[in-house]
ZAMARGU-4260 file (C-alpha; in steps of 0.2 Angstrom, whole numbers, plus 5000, padded with zeros to 4 digits):
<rodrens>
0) 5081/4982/4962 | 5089/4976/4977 | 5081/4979/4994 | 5091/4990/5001 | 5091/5001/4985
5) 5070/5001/4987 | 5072/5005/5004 | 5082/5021/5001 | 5068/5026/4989 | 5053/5038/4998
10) 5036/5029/5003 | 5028/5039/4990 | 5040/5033/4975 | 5036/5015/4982 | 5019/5017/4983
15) 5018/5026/4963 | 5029/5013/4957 | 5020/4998/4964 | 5004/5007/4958 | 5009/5010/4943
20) 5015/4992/4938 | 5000/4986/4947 | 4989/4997/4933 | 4998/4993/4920 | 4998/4973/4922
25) 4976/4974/4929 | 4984/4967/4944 | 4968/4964/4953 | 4977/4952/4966 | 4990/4967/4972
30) 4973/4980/4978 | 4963/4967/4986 | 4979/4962/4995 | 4979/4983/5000 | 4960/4982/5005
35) 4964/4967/5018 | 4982/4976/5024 | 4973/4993/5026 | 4963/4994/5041 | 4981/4985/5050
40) 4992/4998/5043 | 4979/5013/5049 | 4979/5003/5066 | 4997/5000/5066 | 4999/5021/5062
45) 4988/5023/5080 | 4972/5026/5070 | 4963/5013/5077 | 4945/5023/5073 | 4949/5024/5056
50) 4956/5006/5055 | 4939/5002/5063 | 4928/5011/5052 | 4936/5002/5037 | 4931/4985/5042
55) 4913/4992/5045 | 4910/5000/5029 | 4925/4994/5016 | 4920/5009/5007 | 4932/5020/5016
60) 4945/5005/5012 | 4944/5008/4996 | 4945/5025/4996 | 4960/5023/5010 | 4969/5012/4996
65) 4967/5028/4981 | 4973/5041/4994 | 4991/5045/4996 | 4991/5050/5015 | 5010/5050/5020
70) 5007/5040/5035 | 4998/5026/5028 | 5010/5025/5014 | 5025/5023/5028 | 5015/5009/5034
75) 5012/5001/5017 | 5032/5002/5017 | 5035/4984/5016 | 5019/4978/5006 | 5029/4990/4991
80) 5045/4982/4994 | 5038/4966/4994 | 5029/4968/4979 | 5042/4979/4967 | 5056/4965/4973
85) 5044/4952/4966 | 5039/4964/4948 | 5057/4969/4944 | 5050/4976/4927 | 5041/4989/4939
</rodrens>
């Protein structure tokens, strides 16, 4: 898919696409890349306690990561993108 048609798509459909693909292929790569973005794209969403908490205990991070919180799915936007315009089987 081309960017603009993944960009018309919701930030949930990206997020269960990439997650999906990411599943299917054991992409282990893809989630630790999520752990790292996550406490940025909480920050970046003005939760800069939660993004805070994260570095402190990853934990939550990866608990952040499983969750489909609309907000930080918005924020994860362009990790998506990126990722399903670099796996076109996805």
């Amino acid at each position: 898919m081309t960017f603009e048609e993944l960009d018309r798509l919701s930030s949930k459909e990206l997020h269960d696409r990439a997650f999906r693909h990411a599943e299917r292929h054991l992409n282990v790569k893809f989630f630790w890349d999520l752990l790292q973005l996550l406490p940025v794209a909480e920050a970046a969403e003005g939760n800069v306690a939660q993004a805070e908490g994260d570095i402190l205990h990853p934990r939550h991070e990866v608990l952040d990561a499983v969750r489909q919180d609309p907000a930080l799915m918005d924020a994860m936007r362009p990790v998506y993108i990126d990722y399903l315009q670099k796996h076109p089987d996805a």
